[in-house]
C-alpha positions as CSV (number, residue, x, y, z in Angstrom):
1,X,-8.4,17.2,-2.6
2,X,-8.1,16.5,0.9
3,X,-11.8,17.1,1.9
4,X,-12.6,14.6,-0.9
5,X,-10.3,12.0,1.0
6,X,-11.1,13.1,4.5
7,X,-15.1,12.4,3.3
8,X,-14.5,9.4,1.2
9,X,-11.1,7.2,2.4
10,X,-9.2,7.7,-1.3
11,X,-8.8,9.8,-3.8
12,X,-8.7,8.9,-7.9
13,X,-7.0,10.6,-10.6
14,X,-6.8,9.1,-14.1
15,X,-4.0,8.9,-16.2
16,X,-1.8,10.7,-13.2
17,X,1.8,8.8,-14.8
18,X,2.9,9.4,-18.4
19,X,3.8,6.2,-20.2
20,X,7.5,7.0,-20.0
21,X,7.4,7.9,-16.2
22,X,6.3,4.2,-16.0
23,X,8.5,2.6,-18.2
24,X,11.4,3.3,-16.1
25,X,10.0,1.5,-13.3
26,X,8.2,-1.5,-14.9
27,X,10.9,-3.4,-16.3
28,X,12.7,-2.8,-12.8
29,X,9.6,-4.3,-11.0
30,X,9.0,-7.4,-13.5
31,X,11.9,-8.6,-12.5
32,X,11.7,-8.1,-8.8
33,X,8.5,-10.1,-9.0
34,X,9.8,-12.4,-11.4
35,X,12.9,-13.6,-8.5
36,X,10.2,-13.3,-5.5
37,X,8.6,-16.3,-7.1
38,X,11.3,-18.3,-7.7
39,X,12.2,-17.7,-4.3
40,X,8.7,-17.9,-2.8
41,X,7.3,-20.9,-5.5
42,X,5.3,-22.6,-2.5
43,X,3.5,-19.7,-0.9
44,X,2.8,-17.9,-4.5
45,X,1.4,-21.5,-5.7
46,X,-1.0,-21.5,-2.9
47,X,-2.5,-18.3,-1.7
48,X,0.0,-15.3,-2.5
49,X,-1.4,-11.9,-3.9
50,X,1.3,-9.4,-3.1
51,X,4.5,-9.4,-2.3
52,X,6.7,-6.5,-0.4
53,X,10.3,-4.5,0.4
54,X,10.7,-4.3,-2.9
55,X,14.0,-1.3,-2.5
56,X,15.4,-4.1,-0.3
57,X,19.4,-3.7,-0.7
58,X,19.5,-7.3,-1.4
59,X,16.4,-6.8,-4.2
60,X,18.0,-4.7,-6.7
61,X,20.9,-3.8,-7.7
62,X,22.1,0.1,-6.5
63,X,21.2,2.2,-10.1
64,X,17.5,-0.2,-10.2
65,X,16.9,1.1,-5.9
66,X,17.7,5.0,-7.5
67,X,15.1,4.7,-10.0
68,X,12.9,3.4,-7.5
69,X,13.6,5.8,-4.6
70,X,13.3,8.8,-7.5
71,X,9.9,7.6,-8.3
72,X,8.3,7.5,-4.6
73,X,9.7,10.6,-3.8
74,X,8.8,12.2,-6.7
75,X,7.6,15.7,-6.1
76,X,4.1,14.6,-7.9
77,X,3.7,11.9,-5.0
78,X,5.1,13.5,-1.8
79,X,2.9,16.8,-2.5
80,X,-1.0,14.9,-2.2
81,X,0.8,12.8,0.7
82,X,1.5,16.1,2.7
83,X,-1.7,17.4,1.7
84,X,-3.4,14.1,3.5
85,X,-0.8,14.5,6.3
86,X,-0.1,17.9,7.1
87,X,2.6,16.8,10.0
88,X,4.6,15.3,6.9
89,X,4.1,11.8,5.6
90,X,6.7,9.1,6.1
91,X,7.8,6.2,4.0
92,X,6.9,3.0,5.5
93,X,6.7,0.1,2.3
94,X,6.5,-1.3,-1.1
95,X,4.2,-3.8,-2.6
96,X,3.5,-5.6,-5.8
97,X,0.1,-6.6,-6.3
98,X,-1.0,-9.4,-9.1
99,X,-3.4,-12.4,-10.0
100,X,-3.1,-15.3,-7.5
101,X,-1.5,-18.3,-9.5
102,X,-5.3,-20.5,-8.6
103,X,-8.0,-17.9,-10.8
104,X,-10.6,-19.4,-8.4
105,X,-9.1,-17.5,-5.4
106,X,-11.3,-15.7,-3.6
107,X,-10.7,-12.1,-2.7
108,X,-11.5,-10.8,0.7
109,X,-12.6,-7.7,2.5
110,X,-10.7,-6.1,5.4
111,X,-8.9,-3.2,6.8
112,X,-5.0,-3.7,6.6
113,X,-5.1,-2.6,10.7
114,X,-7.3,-6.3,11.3
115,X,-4.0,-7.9,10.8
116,X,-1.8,-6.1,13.4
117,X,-1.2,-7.7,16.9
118,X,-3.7,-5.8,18.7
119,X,-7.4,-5.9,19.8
120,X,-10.4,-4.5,18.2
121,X,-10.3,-2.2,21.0
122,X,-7.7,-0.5,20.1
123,X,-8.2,-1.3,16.2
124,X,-10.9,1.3,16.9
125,X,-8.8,3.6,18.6
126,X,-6.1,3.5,15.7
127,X,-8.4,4.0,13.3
128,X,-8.9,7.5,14.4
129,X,-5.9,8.3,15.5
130,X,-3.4,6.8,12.9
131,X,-2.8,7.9,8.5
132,X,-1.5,5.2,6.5
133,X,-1.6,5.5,2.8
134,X,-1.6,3.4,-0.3
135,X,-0.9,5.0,-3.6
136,X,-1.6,2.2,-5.9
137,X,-0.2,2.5,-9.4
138,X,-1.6,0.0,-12.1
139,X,1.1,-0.7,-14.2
140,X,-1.7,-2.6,-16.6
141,X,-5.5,-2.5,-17.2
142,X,-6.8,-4.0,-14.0
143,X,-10.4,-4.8,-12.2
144,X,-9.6,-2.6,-9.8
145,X,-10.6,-1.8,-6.3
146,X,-13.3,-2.1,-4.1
147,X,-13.6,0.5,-1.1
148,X,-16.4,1.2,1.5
149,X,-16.4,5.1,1.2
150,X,-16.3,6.4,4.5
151,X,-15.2,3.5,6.1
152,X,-11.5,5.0,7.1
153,X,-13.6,7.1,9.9
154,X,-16.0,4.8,11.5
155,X,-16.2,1.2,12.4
156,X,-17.5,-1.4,10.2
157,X,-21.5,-2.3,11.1
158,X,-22.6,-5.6,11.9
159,X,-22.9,-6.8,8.5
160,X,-19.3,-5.6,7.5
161,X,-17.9,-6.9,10.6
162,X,-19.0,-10.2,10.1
163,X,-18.1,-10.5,6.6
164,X,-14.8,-8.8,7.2
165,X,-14.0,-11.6,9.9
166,X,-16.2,-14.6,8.7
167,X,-18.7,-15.0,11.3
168,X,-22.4,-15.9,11.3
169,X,-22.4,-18.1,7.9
170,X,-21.0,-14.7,6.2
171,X,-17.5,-15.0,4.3
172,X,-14.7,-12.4,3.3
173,X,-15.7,-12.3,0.3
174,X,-19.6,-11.7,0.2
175,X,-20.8,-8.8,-1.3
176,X,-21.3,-6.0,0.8
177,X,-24.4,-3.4,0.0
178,X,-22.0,0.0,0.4
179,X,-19.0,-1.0,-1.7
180,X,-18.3,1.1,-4.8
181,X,-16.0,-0.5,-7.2
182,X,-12.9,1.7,-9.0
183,X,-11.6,0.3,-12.1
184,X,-8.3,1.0,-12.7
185,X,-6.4,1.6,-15.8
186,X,-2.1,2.1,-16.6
187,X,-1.6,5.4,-16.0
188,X,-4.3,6.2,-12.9
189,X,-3.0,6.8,-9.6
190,X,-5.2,5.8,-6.8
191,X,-5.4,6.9,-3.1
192,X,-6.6,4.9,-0.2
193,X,-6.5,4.5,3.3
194,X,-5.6,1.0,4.3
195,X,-7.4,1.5,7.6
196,X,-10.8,1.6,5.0
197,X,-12.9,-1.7,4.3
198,X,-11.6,-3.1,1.0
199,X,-11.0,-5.7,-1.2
200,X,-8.8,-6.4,-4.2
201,X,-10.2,-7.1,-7.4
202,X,-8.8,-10.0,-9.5
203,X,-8.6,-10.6,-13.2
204,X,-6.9,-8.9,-15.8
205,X,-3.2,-7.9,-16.1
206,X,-3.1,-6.9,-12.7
207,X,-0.2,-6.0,-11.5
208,X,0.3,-2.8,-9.8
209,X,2.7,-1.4,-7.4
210,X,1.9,0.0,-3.6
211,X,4.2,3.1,-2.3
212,X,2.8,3.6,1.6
213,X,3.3,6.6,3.3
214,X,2.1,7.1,6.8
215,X,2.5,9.6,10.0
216,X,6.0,9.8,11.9
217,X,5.3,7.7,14.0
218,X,7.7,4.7,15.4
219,X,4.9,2.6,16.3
220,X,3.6,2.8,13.0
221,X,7.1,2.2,11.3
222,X,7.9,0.2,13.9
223,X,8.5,-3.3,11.0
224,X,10.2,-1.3,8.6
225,X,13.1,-2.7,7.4
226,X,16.3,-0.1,7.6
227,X,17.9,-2.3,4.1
228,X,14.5,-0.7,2.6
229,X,15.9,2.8,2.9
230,X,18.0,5.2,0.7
231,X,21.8,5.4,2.4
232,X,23.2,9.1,2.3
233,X,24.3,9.5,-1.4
234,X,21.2,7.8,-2.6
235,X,19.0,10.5,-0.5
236,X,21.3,13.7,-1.7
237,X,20.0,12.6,-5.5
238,X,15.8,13.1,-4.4
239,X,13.5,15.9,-4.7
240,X,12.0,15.0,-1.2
241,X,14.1,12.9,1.0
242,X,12.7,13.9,3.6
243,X,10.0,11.4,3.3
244,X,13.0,8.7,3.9
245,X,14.7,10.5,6.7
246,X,11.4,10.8,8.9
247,X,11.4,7.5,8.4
248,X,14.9,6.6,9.9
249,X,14.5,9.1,12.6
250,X,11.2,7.5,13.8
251,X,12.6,4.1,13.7
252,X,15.4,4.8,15.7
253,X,13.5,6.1,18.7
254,X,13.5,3.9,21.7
255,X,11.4,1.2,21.8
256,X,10.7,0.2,18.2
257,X,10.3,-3.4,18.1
258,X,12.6,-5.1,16.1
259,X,11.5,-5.3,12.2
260,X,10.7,-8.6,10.3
């Protein structure tokens, strides 16, 4: 398992959830996204694709966040996480991912490291240097994904770097000769690196939800939101809470910036 991700950015195992494993967290999560619109109408009218902080304390109600926190820490998670980072992941997010509300949308390729405050200097130097994890669970029949295997361990070439960031009459979302598309059905679990080149895939049902793990590190974790985390009696019900408390131990370290 992990020389297939360390060789190819992700890793893709159908029908990894059992129907009932996913019912418990759907209904949670179709409601979450159902109030995120209503209180984000303009911005999911015009462009929005995702939303995040989903285990917010001010999301869901306390038994809905246990659910939640069960299922990312679930042993079946945590156990490929430490297997991609041996030092021991940490949790960093949530997201939902669905249709944009305009079906003419384009999607767009990039790295999820493109969009941090920093050059592409040290874009490069954090790509080698730094794990950050998807696990993307389709809660319907989706499109899919499309990655640029490989791409988590080098830089993009000249053709993926100006389609990535829309230069020389190339746009985000031209077709790019190395991408390999992964359809994804309810049920799969997939893997990914969001340091890798990629691209969502509209249509469908889509509507999936993003755990993200990542190394120990503060300035990784350094916009997490401390609402986002399990308080004591919520961490003694896990099977691996230790996911959460790297997390708060990391983000407490002096000079974490403050979070969103």
């Amino acid at each position: 398992m992990l020389e297939d991700y360390q060789q190819n950015g992700y890793l893709l195992k159908p029908q990894f959830f059992a129907d009932s494993e996913l019912d418990a967290v759907e209904p949670i999560l179709r409601r979450f996204h159902s109030t995120w619109i209503e209180a984000n109408r303009d911005h999911y009218d015009h462009q929005a694709i995702n939303s995040a902080y989903i285990t917010h304390a001010d999301a869901l109600s306390a038994p809905e966040r246990q659910i939640l926190f069960n299922f990312i820490a679930a042993d079946k998670l945590v156990s490929i996480a430490r297997g991609v980072i041996p030092s021991g992941p940490a949790f960093m997010n949530t997201q939902l991912f669905f249709n944009p509300k305009n079906s003419a949308q384009k999607n767009y390729w990039h790295r999820d490291i493109q969009y941090l405050p920093i050059s592409v200097a040290e874009q490069k130097k954090t790509l080698e240097s730094t794990n950050v994890l998807h696990f993307r669970v389709p809660l319907a029949d989706e499109p899919g994904i499309e990655l640029v295997p490989g791409s988590h361990q080098r830089w993009d070439d000249a053709q993926e770097f100006e389609t990535r960031m829309g230069k020389n009459g190339r746009t985000p979302s031209d077709d790019l000769p190395n991408g390999k598309t992964l359809l994804l059905k309810r049920g799969d679990l997939l893997v990914f690196s969001a340091s890798m080149i990629h691209r969502g895939l509209y249509g469908g049902d889509r509507f999936a939800l993003d755990i993200i793990y990542s190394d120990a590190d503060p300035e990784v974790l350094q916009f997490v939101d401390p609402k986002c985390l399990p308080d004591g009696l919520e961490c003694a019900q896990l099977e691996n809470a230790d996911v959460f408390a790297a997390t708060t131990q990391a983000i407490k370290k002096p000079g974490k910036k403050p979070g969103p």
